[in-house]
Kinemage of the C-alpha trace (Angstrom):
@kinemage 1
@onewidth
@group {chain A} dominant
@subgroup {mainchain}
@vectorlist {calphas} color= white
{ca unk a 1} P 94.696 81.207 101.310
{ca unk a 2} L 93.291 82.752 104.379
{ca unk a 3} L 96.540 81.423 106.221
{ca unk a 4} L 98.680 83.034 103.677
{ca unk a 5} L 97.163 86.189 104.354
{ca unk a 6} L 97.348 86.390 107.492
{ca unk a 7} L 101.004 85.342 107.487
{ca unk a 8} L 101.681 88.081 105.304
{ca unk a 9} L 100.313 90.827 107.440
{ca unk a 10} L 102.005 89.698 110.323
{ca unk a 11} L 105.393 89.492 108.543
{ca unk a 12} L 104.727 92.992 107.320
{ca unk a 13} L 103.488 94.129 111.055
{ca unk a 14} L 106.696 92.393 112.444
{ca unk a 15} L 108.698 94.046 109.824
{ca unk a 16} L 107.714 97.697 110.798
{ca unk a 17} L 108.757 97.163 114.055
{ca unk a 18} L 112.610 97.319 113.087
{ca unk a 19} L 114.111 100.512 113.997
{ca unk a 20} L 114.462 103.278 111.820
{ca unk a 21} L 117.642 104.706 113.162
{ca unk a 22} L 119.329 101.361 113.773
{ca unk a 23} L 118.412 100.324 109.847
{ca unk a 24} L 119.823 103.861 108.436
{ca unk a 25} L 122.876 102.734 110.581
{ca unk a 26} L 123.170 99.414 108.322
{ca unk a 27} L 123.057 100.774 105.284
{ca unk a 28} L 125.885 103.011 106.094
{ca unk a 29} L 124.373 106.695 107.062
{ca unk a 30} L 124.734 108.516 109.778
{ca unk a 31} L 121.359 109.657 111.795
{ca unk a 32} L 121.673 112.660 113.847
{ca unk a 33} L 119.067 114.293 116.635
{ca unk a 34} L 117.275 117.110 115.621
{ca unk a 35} L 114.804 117.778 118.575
{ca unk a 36} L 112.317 115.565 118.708
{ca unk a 37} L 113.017 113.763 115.548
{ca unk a 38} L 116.047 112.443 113.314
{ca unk a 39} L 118.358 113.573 110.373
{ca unk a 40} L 120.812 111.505 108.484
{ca unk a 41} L 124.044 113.911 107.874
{ca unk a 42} L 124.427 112.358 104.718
{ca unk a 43} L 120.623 113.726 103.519
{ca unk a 44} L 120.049 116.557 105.798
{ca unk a 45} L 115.901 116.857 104.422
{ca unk a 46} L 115.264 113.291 105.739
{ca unk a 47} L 113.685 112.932 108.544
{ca unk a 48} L 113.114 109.976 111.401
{ca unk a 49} L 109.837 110.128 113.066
{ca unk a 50} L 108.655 107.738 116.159
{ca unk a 51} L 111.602 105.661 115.203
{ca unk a 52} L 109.240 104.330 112.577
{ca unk a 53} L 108.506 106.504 109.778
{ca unk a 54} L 110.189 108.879 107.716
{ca unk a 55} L 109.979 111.492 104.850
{ca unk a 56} L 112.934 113.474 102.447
{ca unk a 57} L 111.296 116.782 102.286
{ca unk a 58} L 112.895 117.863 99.619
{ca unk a 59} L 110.747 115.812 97.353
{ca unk a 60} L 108.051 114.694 99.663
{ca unk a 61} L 108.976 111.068 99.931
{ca unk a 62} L 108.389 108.712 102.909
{ca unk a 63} L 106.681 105.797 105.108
{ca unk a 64} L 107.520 103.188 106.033
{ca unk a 65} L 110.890 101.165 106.901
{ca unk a 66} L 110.151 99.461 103.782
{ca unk a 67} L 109.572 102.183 101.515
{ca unk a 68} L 112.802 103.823 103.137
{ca unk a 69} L 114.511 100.027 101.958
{ca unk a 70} L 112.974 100.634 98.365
{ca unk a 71} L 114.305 104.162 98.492
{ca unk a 72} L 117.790 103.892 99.904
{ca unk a 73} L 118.667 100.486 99.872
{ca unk a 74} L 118.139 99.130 96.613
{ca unk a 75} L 115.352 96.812 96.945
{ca unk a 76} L 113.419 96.075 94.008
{ca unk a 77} L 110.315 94.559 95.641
{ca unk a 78} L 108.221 94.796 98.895
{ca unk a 79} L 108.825 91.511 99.514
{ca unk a 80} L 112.382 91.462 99.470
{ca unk a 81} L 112.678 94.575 101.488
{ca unk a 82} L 110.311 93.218 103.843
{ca unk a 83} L 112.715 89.734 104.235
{ca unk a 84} L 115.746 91.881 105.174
{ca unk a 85} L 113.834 93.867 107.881
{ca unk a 86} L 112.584 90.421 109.213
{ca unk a 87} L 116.690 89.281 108.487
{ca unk a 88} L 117.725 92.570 110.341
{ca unk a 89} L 115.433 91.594 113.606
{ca unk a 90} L 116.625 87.825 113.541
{ca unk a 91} L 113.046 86.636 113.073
{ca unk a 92} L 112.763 83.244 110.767
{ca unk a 93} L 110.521 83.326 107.068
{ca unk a 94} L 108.098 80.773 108.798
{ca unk a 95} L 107.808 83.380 111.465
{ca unk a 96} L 109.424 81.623 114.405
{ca unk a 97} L 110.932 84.376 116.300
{ca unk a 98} L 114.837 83.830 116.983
{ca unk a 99} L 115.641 86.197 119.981
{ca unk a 100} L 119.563 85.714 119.758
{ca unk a 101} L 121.600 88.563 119.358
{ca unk a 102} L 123.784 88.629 115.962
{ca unk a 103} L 124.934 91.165 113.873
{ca unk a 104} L 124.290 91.016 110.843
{ca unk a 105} L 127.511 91.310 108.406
{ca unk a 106} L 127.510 93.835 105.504
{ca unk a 107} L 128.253 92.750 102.567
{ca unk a 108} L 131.265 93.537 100.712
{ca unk a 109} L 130.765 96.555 97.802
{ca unk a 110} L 130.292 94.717 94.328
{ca unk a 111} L 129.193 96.710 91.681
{ca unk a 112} L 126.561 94.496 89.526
{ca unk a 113} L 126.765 92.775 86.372
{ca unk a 114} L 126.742 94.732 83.273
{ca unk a 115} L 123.331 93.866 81.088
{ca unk a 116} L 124.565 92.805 77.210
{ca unk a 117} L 123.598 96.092 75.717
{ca unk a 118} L 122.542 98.869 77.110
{ca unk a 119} L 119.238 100.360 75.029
{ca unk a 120} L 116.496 100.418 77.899
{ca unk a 121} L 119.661 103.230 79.528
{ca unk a 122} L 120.116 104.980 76.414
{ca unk a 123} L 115.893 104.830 75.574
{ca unk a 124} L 115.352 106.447 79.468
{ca unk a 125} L 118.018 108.791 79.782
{ca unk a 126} L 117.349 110.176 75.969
{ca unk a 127} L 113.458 109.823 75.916
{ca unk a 128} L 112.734 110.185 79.569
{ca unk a 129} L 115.669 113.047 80.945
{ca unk a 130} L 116.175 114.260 77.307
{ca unk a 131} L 119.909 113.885 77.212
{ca unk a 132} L 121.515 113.644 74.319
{ca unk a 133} L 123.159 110.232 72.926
{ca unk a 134} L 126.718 112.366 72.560
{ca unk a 135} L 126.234 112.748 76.273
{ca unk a 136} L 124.971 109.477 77.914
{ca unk a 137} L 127.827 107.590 75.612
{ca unk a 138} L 130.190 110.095 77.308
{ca unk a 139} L 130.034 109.409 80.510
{ca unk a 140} L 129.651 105.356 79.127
{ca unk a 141} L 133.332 105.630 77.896
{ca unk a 142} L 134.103 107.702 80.974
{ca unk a 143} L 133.264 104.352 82.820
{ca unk a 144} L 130.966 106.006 85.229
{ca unk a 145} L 127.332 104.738 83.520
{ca unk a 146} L 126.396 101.537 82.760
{ca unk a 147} L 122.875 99.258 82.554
{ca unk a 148} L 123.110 96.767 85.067
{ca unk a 149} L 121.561 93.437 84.282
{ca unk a 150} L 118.967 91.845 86.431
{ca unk a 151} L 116.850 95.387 86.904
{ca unk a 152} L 117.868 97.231 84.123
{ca unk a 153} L 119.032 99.764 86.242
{ca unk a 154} L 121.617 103.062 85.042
{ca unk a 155} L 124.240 102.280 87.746
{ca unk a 156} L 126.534 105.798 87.965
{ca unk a 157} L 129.885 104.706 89.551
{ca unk a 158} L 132.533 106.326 91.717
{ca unk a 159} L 136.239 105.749 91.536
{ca unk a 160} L 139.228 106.714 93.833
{ca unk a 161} L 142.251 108.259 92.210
{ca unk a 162} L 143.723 104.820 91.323
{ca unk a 163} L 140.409 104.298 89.416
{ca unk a 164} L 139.148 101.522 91.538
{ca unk a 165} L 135.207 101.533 91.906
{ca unk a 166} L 134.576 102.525 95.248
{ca unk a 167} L 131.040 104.071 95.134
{ca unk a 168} L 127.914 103.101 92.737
{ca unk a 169} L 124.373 104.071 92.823
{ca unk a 170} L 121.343 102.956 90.933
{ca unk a 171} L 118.603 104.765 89.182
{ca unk a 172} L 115.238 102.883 87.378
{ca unk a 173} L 114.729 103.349 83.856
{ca unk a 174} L 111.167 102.159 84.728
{ca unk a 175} L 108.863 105.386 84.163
{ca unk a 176} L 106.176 103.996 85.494
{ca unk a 177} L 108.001 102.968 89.141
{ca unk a 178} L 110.535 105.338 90.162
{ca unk a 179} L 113.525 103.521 91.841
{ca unk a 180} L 116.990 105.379 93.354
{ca unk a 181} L 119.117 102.976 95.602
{ca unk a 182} L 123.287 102.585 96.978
{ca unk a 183} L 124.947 99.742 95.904
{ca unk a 184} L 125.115 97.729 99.691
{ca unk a 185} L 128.936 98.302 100.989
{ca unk a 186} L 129.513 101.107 99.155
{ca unk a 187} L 131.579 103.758 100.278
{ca unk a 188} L 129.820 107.004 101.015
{ca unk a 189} L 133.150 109.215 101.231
{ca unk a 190} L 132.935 108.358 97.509
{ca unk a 191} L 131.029 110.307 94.601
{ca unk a 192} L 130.937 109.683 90.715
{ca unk a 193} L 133.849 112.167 89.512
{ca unk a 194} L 135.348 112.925 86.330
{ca unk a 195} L 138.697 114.342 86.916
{ca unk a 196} L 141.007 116.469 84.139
{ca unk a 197} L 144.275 117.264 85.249
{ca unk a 198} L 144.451 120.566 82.751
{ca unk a 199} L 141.838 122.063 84.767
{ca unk a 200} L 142.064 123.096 88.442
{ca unk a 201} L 138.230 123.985 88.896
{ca unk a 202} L 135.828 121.189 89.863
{ca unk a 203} L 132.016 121.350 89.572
{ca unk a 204} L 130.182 120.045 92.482
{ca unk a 205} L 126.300 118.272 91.919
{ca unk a 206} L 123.621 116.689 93.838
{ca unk a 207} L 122.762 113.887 91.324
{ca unk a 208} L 124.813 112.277 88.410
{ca unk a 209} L 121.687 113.179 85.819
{ca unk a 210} L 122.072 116.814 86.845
{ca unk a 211} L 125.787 116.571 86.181
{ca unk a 212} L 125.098 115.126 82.621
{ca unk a 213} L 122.279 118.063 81.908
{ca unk a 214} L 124.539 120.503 82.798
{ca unk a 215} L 126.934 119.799 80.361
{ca unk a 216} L 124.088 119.716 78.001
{ca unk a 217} L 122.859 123.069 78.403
{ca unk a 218} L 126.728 124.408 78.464
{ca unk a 219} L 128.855 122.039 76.425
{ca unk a 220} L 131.322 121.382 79.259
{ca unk a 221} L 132.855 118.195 79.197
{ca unk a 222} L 136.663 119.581 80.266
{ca unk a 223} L 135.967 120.818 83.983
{ca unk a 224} L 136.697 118.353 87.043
{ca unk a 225} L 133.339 117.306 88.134
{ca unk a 226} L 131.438 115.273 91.373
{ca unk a 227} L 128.270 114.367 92.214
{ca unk a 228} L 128.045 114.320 95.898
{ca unk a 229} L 124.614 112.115 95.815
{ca unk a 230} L 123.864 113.913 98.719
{ca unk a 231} L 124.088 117.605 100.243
{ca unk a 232} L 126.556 116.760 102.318
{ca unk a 233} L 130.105 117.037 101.494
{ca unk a 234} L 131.677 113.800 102.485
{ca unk a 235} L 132.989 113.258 98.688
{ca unk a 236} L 134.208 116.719 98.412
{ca unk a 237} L 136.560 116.422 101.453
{ca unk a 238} L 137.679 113.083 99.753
{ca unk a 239} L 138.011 114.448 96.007
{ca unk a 240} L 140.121 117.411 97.490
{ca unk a 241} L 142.730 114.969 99.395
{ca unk a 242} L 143.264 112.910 96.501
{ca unk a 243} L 143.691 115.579 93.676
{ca unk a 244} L 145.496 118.555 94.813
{ca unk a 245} L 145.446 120.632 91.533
{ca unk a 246} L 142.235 121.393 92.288
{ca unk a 247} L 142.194 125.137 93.457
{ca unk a 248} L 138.261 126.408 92.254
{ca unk a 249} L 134.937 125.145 93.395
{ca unk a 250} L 131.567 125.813 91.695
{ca unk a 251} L 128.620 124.670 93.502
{ca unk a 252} L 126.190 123.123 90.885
{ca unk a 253} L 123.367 122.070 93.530
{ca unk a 254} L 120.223 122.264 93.512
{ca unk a 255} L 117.605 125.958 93.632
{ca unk a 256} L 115.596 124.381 95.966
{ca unk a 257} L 115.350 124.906 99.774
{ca unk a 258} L 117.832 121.821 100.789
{ca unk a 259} L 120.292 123.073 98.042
{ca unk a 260} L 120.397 126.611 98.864
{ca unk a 261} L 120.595 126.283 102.582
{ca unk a 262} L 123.708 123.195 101.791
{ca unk a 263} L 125.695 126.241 100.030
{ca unk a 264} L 124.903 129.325 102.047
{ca unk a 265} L 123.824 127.796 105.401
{ca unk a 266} L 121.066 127.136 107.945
{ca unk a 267} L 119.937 128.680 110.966
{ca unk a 268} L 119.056 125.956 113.424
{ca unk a 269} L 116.261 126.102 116.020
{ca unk a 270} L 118.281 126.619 119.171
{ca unk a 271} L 119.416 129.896 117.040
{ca unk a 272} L 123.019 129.243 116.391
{ca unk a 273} L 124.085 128.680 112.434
{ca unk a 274} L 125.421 126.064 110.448
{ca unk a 275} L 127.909 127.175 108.114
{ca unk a 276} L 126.998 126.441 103.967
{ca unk a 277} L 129.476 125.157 101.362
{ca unk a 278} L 130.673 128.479 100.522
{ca unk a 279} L 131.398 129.724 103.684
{ca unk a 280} L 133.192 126.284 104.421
{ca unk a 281} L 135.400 126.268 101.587
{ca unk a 282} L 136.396 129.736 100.944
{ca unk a 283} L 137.730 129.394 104.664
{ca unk a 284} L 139.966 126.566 103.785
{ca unk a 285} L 141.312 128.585 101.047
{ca unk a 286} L 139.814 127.744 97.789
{ca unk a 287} L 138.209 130.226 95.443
{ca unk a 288} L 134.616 129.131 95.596
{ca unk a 289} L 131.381 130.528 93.804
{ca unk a 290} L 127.795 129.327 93.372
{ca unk a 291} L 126.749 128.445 90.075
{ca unk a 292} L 123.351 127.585 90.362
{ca unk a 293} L 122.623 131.447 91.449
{ca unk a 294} L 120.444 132.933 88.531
{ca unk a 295} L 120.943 129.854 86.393
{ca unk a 296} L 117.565 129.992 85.154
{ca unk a 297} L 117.786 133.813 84.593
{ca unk a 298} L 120.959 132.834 81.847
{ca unk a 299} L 118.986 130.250 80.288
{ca unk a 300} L 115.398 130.825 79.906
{ca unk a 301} L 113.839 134.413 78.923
{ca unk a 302} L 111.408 135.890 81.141
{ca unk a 303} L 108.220 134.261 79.431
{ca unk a 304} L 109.822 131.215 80.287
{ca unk a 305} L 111.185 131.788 83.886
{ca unk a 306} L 107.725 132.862 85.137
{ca unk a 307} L 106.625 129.665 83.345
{ca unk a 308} L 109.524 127.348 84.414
{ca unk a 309} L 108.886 125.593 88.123
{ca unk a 310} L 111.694 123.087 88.164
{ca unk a 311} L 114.243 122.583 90.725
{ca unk a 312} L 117.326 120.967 88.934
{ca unk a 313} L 119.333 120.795 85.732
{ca unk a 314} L 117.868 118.024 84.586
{ca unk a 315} L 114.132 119.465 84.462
{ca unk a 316} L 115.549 122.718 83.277
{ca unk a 317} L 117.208 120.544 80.219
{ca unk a 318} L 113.612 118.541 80.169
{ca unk a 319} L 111.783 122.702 79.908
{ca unk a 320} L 114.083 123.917 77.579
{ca unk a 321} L 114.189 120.659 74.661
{ca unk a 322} L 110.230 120.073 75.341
{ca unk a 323} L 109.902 124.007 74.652
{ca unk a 324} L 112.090 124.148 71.411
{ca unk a 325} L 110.071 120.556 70.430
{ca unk a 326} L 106.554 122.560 70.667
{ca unk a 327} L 108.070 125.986 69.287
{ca unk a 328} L 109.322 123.671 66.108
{ca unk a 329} L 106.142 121.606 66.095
{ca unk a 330} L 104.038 124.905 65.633
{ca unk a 331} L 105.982 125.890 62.451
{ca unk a 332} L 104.154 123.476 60.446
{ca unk a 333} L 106.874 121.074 59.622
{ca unk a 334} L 106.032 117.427 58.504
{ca unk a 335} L 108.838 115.621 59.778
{ca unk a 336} L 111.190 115.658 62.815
{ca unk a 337} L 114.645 114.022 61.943
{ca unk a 338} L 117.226 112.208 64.009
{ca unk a 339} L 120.856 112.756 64.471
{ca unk a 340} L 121.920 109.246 63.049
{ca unk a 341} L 119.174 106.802 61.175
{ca unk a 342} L 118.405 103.665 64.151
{ca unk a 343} L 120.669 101.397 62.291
{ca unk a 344} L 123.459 103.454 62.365
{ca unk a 345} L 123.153 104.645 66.011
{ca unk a 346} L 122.224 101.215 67.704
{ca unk a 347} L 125.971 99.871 66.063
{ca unk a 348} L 127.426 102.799 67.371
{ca unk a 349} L 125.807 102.690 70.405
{ca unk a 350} L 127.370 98.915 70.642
{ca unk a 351} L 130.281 100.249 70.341
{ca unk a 352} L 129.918 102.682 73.212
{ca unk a 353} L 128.956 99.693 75.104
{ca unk a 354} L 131.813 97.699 74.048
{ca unk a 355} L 134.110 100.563 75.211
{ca unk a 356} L 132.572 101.066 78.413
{ca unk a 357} L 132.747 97.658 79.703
{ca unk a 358} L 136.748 97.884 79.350
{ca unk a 359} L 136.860 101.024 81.960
């Protein structure tokens, strides 16, 4: 046992000595200098200390290489994200160092296997984010959303204009562990989309979730939309070359610090200014406006907006139905219906499924 042990903690030692920049590099981003530290361009609040640690300061994550593994590049266990640093470096299981230089070759994008039904999706994003199950089976028939199978992962998936899959990501329905990981080979010029030719106006987001709570709270389901999975605007650039009936943009990001400064811009250290979204886009000639600017103020009275703390659609959509549940609660009634019985909704919700799996 003792052996074991130690073994362990070496492997571990060995495996935060793997770069932080080079590993970013493998899984596809792009890190950047920023003084003494690093940025990735593709998530502008992460940053690369020491070459060895890191945090996303726009929701206070970080650590190690291995948490960054767990966090970006869809590994479900310490272990196995602790093998692919030790893979990365060239060093052995048994811990016999192999000092030859190889490259290691990424793997070609494959989304995963689609789980038999989907109910632990529809149970997190219903229970857990609140959405509704007109919504989540949606964006199932849209062919974006699925439960994957080993993890029971929502996979959100992004398509090119000849609808081939081209982008996925993958969110935990586990409350109790949060989870958020690329597919490996995916292509980051890629976002999830949902594209209507009768509209020329396309709704940019940070996260698929937000996308689906925002047409929620407004009942759109006919505007072009993209989740960029990021702040930066790789996707955008992409969505705009392939569609060009698009003519409006309407930021959707974020009220937080990273969002705002994405859409109106950044002054940087050495005193010059990065141009935001806006700025970018209205230049290029597209009408352009910023949604997200006094959302809160059209949804939520002033008791609540004093009360309210969230950053995102989704936890203003969590607010608002947890709000209306309590205001309900306290007018004495004895029962709280559903929509559809369970029998009724789990065959329709195999149908949904059924549907999905054929887009």
């Amino acid at each position: 046992m003792t052996n074991y042990l130690e073994e362990y903690a070496t492997r571990i030692t060995k495996a935060k000595e793997t770069s932080m920049v080079e590993l970013s590099k493998m899984l596809g981003f792009t890190p950047v200098r920023a003084g003494r530290c690093y940025t990735l361009k593709e998530h502008d609040s992460v940053r690369i200390y020491n070459d060895r640690t890191w945090c996303r300061w726009s929701d206070k994550t970080g650590g190690s290489q291995i948490d960054f593994l767990m966090t970006f590049g869809n590994c479900g266990s310490i272990g196995e994200a602790v093998n692919r640093l030790l893979d990365l470096q060239g060093i052995r299981l048994n811990m016999v160092i192999q000092r030859e230089e190889k490259v290691k070759e990424q793997k070609p994008f494959e989304l995963p296997p689609k789980a038999e039904n989907y109910k632990r999706m529809f149970a997190y994003l219903m229970q857990v984010r609140k959405l509704s199950y007109d919504t989540v089976s949606f964006c199932v028939r849209q062919g974006i959303l699925y439960e994957e199978a080993l993890h029971h992962n929502c996979v959100f998936v992004g398509k090119d204009k000849d609808g081939v899959p081209r982008h996925a990501t993958c969110r935990g329905t586990n409350t109790y562990r949060k989870f958020v990981g690329d597919v490996e080979g995916n292509n980051k010029n890629y976002g999830v989309n949902i594209i209507h030719q009768a509209s020329d106006e396309v709704k940019v987001f940070e996260a698929a979730i937000d996308m689906m709570s925002y047409m929620e709270l407004t009942g759109d389901y006919t505007s072009n939309k993209l989740v960029l999975g990021m702040t930066a605007d790789n996707p955008l650039e992409q969505l705009l070359k392939d569609w060009k009936h698009i003519k409006k943009i309407s930021f959707c990001l974020d009220w937080d610090k990273a969002g705002r400064e994405a859409v109106y811009g950044k002054e940087r250290a050495d005193g010059s200014r990065r141009k935001g979204l806006l700025e970018k886009y209205k230049e290029k000639g597209y009408l352009v406006r910023d949604i997200s600017k006094g959302y809160t103020e059209r949804h939520l009275n002033l008791e609540m907006q004093k009360e309210f703390k969230g950053k995102d659609y989704n936890e203003l959509l969590v607010y608002k139905k947890l709000k209306m549940l309590k205001e309900f609660r306290e007018k004495n009634c004895d029962e709280l219906f559903m929509y559809k019985d369970g029998k009724s909704q789990e065959l329709e919700q195999n149908r949904v499924v059924q549907e999905g799996r054929r887009r």
